[in-house]
C-alpha positions, -999 to 999 in steps of 0.1 A, spaced: -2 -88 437 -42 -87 437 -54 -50 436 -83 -45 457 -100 -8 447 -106 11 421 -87 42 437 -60 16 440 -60 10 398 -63 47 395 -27 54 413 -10 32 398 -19 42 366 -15 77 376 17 69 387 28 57 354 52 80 332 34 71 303 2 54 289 23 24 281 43 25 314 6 27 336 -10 -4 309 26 -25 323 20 -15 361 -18 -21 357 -7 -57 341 16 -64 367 -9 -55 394 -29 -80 382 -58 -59 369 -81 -75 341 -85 -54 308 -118 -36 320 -103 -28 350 -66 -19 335 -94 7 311 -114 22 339 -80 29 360 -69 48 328 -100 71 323 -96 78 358 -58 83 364 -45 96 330 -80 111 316 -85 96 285 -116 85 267 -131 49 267 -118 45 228 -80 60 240 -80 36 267 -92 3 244 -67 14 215 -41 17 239 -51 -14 255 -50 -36 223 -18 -21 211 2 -25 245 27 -50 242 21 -60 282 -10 -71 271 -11 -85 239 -23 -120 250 -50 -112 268 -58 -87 234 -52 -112 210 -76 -136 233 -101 -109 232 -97 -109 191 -100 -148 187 -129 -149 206 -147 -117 187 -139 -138 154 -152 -173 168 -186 -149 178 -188 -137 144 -185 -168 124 -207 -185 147 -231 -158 136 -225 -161 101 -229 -197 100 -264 -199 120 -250 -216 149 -263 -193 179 -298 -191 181 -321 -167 199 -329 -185 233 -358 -164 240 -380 -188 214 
């Protein structure tokens, strides 16, 4: 099911019993993680941290978390080792 507003996002997660129960319906809606966050600050009131934290810890969605992890670590070690260079030069 594609979700097609942002009011949309925000009722369903509204409509959720708990955090963890609006994260699943946001998942299942077919909302990506910034959008799954946003619809959280906006239908349960929570911070940008609360909503990331729950985010990453939700077992709905822990693939596209660990995803976002992997790819945070690649980015670092890349980094470290000198392979991304400033393109502005």
């Amino acid at each position: 099911m594609a979700v097609e507003s942002e009011e949309d996002l925000a009722m369903i997660a509204r409509e959720g019993e708990s955090i963890e129960d609006a994260l699943g319906r946001l998942h299942a809606a077919g909302a990506s993680a910034i959008a799954a966050i946003k619809a959280l600050r906006n239908g349960k009131h929570i911070s940008l941290r609360e909503g990331k934290e729950a985010l990453n810890a939700s077992p709905a969605w822990h693939l596209e978390a660990r995803a976002a992890a992997m790819l945070h670590d690649e980015i670092l070690r890349a980094l470290d080792d000198g392979e991304m260079q400033d393109s502005s030069c």
